[in-house]
N, C-alpha and C positions, 0 to 999 in steps of 0.2 A: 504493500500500500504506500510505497514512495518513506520520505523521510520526515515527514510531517507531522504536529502534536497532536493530529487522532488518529485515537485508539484504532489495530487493525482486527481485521475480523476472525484470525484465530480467538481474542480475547475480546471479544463485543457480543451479545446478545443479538438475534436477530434482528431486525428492522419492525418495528409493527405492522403489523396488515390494516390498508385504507380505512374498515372500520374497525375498530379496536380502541381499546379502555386504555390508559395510563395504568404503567407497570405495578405490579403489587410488590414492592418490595421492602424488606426493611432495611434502615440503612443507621448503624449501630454510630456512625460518623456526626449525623448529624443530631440526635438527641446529646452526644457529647458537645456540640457546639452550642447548642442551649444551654447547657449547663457552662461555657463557656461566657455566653453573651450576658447573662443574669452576674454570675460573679463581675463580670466586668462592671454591670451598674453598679451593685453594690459594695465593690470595692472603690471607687469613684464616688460616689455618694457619702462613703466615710471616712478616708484617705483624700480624695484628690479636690478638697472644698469645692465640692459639687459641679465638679466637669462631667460635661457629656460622654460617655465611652462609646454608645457608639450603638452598645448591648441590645437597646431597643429596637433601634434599626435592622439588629439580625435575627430578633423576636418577631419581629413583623415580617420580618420575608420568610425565617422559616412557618410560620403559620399560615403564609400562602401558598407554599409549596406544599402542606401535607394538604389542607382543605382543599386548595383546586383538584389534587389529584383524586381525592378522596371522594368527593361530590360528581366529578368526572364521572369519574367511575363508575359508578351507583347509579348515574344516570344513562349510561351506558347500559349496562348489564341489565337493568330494570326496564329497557324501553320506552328511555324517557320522563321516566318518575323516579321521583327520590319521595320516600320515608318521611318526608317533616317530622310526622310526629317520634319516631325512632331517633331524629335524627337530632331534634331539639332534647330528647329526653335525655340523647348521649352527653351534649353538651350538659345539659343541666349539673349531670352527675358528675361530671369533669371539673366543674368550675364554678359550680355554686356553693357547695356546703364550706371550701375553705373563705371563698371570699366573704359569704355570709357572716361567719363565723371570728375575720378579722376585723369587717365592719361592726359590727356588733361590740368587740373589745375597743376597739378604736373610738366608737362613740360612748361609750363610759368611761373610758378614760380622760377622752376630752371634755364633758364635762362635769368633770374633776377639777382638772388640772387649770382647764382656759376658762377664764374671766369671764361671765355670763354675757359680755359686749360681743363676743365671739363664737355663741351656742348657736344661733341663727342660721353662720354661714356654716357651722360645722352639722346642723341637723340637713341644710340645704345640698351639702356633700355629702353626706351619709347615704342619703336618697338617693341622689345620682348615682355615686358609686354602684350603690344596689342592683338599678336599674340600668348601669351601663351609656349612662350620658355625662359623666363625669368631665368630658372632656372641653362638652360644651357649660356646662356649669362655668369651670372657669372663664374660660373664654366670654359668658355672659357679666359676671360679676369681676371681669378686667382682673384675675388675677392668673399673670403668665406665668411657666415655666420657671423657678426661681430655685437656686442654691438653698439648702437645708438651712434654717432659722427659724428661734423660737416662735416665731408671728409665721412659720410657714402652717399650710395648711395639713393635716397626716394623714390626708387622701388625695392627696397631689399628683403621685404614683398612677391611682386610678385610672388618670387619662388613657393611659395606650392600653387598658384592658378594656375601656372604652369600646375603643378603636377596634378593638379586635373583634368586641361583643356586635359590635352592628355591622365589621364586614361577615360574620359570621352568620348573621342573619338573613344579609343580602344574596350571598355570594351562590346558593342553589339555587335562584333565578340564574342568574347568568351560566350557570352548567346546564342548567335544562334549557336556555335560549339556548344553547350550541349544537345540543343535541337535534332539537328542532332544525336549527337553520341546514346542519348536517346532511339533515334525509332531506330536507324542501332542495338544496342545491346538491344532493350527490356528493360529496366533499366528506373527508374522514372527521371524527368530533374531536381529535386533538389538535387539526389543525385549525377548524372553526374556533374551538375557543382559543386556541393561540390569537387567532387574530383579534379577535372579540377582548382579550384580556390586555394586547398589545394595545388597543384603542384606547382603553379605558388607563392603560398607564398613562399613556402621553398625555390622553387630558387632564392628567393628575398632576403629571410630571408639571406639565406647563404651567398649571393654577399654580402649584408648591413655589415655580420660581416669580408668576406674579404675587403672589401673597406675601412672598419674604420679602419684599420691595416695597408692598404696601402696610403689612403689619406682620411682623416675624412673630411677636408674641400669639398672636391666633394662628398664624401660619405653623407652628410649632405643635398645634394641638388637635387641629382640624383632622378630621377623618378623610375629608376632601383632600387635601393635601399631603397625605398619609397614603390612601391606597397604592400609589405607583409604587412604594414599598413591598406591598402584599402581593402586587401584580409582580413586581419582578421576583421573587419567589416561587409564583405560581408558575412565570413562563419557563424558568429552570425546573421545574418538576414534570411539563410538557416535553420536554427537551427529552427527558428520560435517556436512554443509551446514549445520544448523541452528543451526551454533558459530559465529555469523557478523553483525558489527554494520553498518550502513549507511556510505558513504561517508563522510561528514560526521563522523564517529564511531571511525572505524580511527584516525586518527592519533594523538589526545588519549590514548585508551581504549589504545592500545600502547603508548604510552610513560607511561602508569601502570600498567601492568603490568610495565613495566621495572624504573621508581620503585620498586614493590613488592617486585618480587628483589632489588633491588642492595642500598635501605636493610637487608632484613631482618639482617645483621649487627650493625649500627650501631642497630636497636632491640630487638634482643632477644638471652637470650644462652640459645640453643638448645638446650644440653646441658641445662638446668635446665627449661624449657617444652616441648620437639621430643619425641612426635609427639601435641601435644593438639590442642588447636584454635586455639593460635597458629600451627602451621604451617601454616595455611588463609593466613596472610598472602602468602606466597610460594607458593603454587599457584593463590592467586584472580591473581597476578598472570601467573602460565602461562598461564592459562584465556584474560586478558584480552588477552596478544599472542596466542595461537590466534585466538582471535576476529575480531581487527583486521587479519587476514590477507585478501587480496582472492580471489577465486575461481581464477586462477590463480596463487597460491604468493607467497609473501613478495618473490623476487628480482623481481615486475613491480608490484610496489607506487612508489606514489609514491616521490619522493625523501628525502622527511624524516620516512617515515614508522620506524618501529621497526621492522617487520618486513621491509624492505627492509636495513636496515642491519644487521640482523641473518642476512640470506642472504649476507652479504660478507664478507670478510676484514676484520678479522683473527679473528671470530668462529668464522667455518667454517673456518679453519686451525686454530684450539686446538680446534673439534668432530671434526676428522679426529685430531687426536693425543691428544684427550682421557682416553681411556682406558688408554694408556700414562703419560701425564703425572700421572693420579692414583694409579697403580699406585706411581711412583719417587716422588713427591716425601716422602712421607713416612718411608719409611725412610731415604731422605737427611737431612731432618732432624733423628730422633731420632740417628742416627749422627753428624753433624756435633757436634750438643749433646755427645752424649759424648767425640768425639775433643778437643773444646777446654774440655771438666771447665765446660761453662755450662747454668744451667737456662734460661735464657731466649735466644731469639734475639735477638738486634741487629739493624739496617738490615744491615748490611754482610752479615752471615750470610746473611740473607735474602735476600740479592741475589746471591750464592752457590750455595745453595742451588736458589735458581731457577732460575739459569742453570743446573746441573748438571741436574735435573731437566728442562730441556725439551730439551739436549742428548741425555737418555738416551731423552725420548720420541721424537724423530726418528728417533733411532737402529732405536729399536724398533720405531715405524713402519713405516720404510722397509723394517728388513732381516727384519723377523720378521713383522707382522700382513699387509704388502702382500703381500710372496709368496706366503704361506700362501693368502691369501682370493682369490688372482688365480689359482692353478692351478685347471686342468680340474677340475670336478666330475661327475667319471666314477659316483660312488655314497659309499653313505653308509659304506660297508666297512672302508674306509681310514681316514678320519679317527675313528669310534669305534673301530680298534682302537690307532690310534695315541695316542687319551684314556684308553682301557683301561688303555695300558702304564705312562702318563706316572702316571696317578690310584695306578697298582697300584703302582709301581715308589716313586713317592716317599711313598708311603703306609706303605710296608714299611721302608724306612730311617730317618725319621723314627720310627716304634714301634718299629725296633729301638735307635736312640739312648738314646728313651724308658726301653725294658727294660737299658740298660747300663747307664743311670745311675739306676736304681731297687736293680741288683745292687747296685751300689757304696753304695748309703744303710744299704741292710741288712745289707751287711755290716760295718758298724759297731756297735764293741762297745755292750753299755751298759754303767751306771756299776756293775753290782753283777757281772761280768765284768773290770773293772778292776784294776789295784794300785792302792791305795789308797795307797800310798808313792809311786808316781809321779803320780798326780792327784786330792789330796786335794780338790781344789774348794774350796768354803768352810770345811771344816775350817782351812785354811791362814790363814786371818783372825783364826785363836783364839790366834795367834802359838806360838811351840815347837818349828814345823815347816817341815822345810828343806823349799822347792819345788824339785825339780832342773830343771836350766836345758836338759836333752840332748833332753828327752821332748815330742813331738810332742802340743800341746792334741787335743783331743778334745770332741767330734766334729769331724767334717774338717767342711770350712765348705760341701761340696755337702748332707752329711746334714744339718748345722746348718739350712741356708735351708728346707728341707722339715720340720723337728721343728713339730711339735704336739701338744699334749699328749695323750693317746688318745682322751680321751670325746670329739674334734674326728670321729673315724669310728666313733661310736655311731649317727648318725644321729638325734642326738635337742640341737641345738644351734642355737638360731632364729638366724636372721638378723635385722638392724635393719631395721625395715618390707618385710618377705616377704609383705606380704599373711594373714598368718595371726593380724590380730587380738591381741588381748591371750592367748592359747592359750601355757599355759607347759608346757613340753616337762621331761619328769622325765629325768636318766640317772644307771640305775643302776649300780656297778661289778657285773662279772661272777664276783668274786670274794668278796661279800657271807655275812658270817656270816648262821646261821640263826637263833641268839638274840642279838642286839646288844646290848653293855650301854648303849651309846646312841645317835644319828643327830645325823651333822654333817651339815648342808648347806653348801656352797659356792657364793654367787650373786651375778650382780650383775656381768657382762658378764667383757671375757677377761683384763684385771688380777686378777680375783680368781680365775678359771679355772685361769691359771699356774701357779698353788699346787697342781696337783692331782697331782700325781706325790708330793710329800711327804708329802701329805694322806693319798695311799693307804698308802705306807710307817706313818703312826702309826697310822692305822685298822685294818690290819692288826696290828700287833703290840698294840694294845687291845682286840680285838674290835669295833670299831664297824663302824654302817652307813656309810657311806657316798655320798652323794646331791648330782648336780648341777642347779643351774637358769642356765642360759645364754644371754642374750639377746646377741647381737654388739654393743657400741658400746654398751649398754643399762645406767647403774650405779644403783645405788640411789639415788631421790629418790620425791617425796611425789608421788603419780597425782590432782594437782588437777586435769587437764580430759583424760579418755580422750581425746577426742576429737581432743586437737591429735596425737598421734601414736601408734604401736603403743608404742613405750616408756612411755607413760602407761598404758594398757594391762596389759601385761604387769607392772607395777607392783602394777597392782590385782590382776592373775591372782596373783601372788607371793605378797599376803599371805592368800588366799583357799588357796591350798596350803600356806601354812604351819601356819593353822589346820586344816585335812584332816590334814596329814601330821605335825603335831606333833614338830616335830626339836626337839633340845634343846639343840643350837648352832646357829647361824648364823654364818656367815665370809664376810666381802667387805673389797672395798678400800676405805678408808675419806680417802684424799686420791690429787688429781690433779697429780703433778709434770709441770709443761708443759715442750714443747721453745722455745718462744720468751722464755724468758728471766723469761716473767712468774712470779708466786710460786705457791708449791706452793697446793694450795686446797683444801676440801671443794666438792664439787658440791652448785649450789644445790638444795633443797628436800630433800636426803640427811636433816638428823637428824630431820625429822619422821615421815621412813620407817624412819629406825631405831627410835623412838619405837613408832612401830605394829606393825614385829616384837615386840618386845621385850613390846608389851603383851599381844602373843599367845602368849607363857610362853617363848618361846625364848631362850636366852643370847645376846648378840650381840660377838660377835669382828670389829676391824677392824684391817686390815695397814697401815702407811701407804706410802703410793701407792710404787713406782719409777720410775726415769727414765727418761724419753723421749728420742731422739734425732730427726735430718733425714732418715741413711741408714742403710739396712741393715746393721748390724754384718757379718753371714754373706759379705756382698759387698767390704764391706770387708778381712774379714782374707784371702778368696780374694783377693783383688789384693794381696797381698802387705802389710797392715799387720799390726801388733801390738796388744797388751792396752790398748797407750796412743793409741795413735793412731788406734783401734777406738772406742774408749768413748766415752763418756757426760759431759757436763758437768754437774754438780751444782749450778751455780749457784742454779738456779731452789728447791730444798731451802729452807725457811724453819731459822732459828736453832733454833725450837722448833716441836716438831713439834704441828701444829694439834689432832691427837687429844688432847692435853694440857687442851688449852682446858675452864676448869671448865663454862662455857657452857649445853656438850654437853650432852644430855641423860642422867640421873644411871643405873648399871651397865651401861656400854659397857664391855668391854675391849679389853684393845689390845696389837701387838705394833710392835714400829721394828728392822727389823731390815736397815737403810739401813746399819748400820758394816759389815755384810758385804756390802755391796755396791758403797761407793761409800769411796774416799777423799779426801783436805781437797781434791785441785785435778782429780781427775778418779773415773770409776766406769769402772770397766776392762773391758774386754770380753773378757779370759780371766783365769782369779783361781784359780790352785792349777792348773794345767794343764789347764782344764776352759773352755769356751766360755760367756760369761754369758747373751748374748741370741742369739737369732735371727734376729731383724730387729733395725727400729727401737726397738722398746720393750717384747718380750716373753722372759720369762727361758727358757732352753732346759731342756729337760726334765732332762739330766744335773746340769746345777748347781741345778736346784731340789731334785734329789733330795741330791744333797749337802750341802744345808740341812735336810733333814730332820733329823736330830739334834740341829743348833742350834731350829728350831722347836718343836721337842719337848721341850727344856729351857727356852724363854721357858712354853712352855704349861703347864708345870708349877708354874713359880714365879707367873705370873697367874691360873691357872682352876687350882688343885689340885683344885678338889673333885669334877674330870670325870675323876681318878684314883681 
């Protein structure tokens, strides 16, 4: 057969015949490579301060190569039907009772451990996880792919089982199209669904690399931009004999394919590149031990070859426990992180950790997936109604959580419902006024962690790089005069957002319009290159609506007080863009910036701290406030309204019996509207003539 890296046909399997199934074979190689790719996460995850390895990307491909063949098959042999119900019951029994079983631990421990400001999102996870939407939860509630910390979530993991649970779902459709389209065209049904599988890659492939352009953090979790993972998988197990390099050739060629999964942590850092087409680095190296694999199976390969060593212990030990081991290790160690108050792991932790972790996968192993998957399989009756109960049961207590702890938000007062004698808010900074010391702050810190300001559920509030372009999104209040005496807008990401409960209170008692433009993370600066990002973008859309809509104020934040110490600042390319409102006839109002903090104020005072020990360091505040600076470009106005918020050695995070922030660095609706009066007496003394 010439001198070429395929296999000749002394050592090749027949060819398959035009109609024919995908091979039945076992292949001892690659359950060792699971057990491969899993250590890789979780040595990464507690050694390598939370680099990507790579593990999950060769968890998803192998999971497409056994199900495409698998479903193939079946769909083959059967005439075009697959078993659903067999086939749902297999998986149930596969992959329900541990995950169940770790959801379940995982949500009594977390509430335990996390601050009731935090039970919400963790009951909201719990459920998904459950149910296998885990991926888009985050993805809904903007929490990306992020390094192991005590504020990380301990079903974060969950996403790519996600991912798996709903190609799994899908993916006997697209076997039984194949099958179909096979007999309607004549054509063998491995080659149909190759091509069927080949389609559905690239348009995966494609979205994965528009979406890492537009938002990497969604793009990172999406099932969309995920399958060309499973598809390339699938079309190597299509591939079947053909996947296959000459003697001469297996050894070199598997163990750079090894080279290729092990480095991928150590050269790339995955959460920022994973799933473009850097992740082809560690699947070409999948491809390349399949390949190197002899005709029969890894474990009768040579001795020094990678795929022999990889049919052996200790590999196909951690591949038999794998999927327990990746279930515990992570909520162990977001949990560890919080019980010893550390963001980062240590050696020692990590060694910990570990060991707990492969403790609980044995455990699990042995007492919960062996028994389960070793009883008679009498029918599929049993095991879906016993996923029915487990999915319905804990599906129902977690939304009923959900709906407790949403009663309790709403049953919280607001500020205009209040005595104002016992929670004067920022009033009480005007000095005069006793704060009584009996009176329980307000809001309680589970409604505090959930406060937003309301245009947050207008629907009309972009996200930083959502894919939508420089598109700026208007929100109107619903409470809008019909003859305005004039139109404020409020724009320029969620520091200047903040302000919108006050805003409504003055607009309101002035007759004005009132109008938001809100990009997440997005402040005013000058749109010199659309192109590097949608906030350049939307920059441009900004003054392009301003000129349309002709408001006759403008208001944003006009500095950025940082949490790392460094000094308060105007954001680069900002007064050029003030410059270009401005010259588009609008007045322009700017606040100076508030502070920032590390942790969640809301979480903070549920764990039992105080005003002081809550707050804010003001260090970062410069002497004089930079809007001062003659510099600037000539009628900015401006307000500083820092004394009520921050004192000489700290910025309190309850001030008059009223909560300041809700996280790290956003004012809570109550206390901004308690500043409305003080707002509206600066506005008066600096912009009279908008009275």
């Amino acid at each position: 057969m010439g001198t070429g890296l395929l296999r000749s046909t002394e050592d090749s399997p027949p060819a398959p015949a035009p109609w024919s199934a995908p091979e039945r074979r076992y292949r001892p190689e690659l359950h060792g490579l699971r057990g491969l790719a899993i250590l890789g996460v979780v040595l990464f995850h507690l050694f390598g301060a939370g680099r990507i390895s790579g593990g999950i990307d060769i968890f998803l491909a192998i999971s497409g190569f056994l199900f495409t063949s698998m479903l193939l098959r079946e769909a083959v042999e059967n005439r075009g039907t697959i078993r659903i119900g067999q086939y749902v019951a297999r998986l149930a029994r596969r992959l329900l009772p541990a995950a169940a079983l770790v959801i379940a631990a995982t949500t009594l421990a977390g509430l335990w451990l996390m601050p009731e400001t935090r039970h919400g999102q963790l009951l909201a996870e719990a459920r998904a996880s459950l149910l296998y939407f885990e991926n888009v939860e985050l993805t809904t509630s903007q929490l990306g792919y992020d390094a192991a910390g005590p504020d990380s979530s301990p079903f974060q993991h969950f996403w790519s089982l996600s991912v798996q649970g709903q190609f799994y779902l899908v993916w006997p459709a697209v076997a039984l199209l194949a099958v179909l389209l096979a007999r309607r065209l004549h054509r063998g049904p491995i080659l149909v669904m190759g091509v069927l599988v080949g389609v559905i890659m690239a348009a995966s492939f494609g979205y994965a690399v528009y979406m890492g352009e537009a938002n990497q953090d969604a793009a990172y979790l999406m099932t969309r931009t995920r399958v060309w993972e499973l598809c390339f998988g699938g079309l190597l197990a299509l591939c079947g004999a053909r996947l296959s390099v000459r003697q001469p050739w297996r050894a070199p060629l598997g163990w750079a394919g090894v080279a290729l999964i092990v480095s991928t942590g150590f050269v790339f850092n995955g959460a920022e590149v994973f799933p473009g087409p850097w992740a082809l680095w560690p699947l070409l190296g999948l491809a390349l031990v399949l390949a190197s694999a002899g005709p029969s199976g890894g474990a009768a390969d040579t001795a020094n070859s990678a795929t022999r060593v990889l049919s052996r212990q200790p590999f196909t030990w951690v591949g038999d426990h794998a999927y327990a081991l990746y279930l515990w290790h992570w909520p162990l160690l977001v949990f560890f992180l919080q019980l010893n108050d550390e963001s980062v792991l240590d050696a020692s932790g990590a060694v910990v950790v570990l060991g707990a972790s492969l403790v609980l996968a044995v455990a699990t192993h042995s007492l919960v997936e062996k028994p389960i998957n070793a009883r008679p399989r009498t029918g599929s009756r049993d095991p879906l109604r016993i996923a029915a109960v487990t999915l319905l049961l804990g599906g129902s207590l977690t939304s009923y959580g959900l709906h407790q702890i949403d009663l309790e938000s709403t049953g919280s007062p607001s500020l205009a419902d209040l005595d104002r004698d016992d929670h004067p808010g920022a009033l009480s900074t005007l000095g005069g006024i006793d704060v009584p010391d009996d009176v329980e702050f307000v809001p309680d810190p589970q409604t505090l962690s959930q406060t937003r300001p309301d245009y947050y559920g207008w629907d009309c509030r972009r996200e930083n790089n959502d894919g939508a372009g420089g598109e700026v999104l208007i929100c109107e209040d619903p409470g809008q005069p019909t003859d305005p005496e004039l139109t404020v807008l409020i724009t320029g990401g969620s520091h200047a957002g903040q302000w919108h409960h006050a805003w409504r209170i003055i607009a309101a008692e002035n007759n004005w319009e009132l109008l938001i433009a809100d990009m997440s993370g997005c402040v005013l600066a000058e749109p010199t290159d659309p192109q590097e990002s949608e906030c350049h973008e939307w920059n441009q859309g900004l003054l392009d609506l301003i000129e349309t809509r002709g408001p006759d104020l403008v208001f944003s934040a006009g500095t950025r007080v940082p949490n790392d110490d460094s000094e308060e600042n105007i954001p680069d390319g900002a007064p050029a863009q003030w410059q270009a409102i401005m010259d588009r006839g609008a007045d322009l109002l700017l606040m100076r910036g508030t502070p920032r903090g590390e942790d969640s104020v809301a979480d903070c005072l549920a764990e039992g701290g105080d005003g002081t020990s809550c707050g804010m360091d003001p260090v970062s505040y410069q002497q004089q406030n930079p809007l001062a600076d003659p510099e600037l470009p000539a009628g900015i106005y401006s307000v500083d309204l820092t004394e009520h918020l921050c004192e000489a050695e700290v910025c309190p995070a309850v001030i008059g019996n009223i909560a300041v922030y809700y996280d790290h660095s956003h004012l809570s609706n109550h206390y901004v509207e308690s500043l409305a009066p003080i707002l509206d007496a600066e506005l008066r003394q600096e912009m009279p003539h908008l009275f």
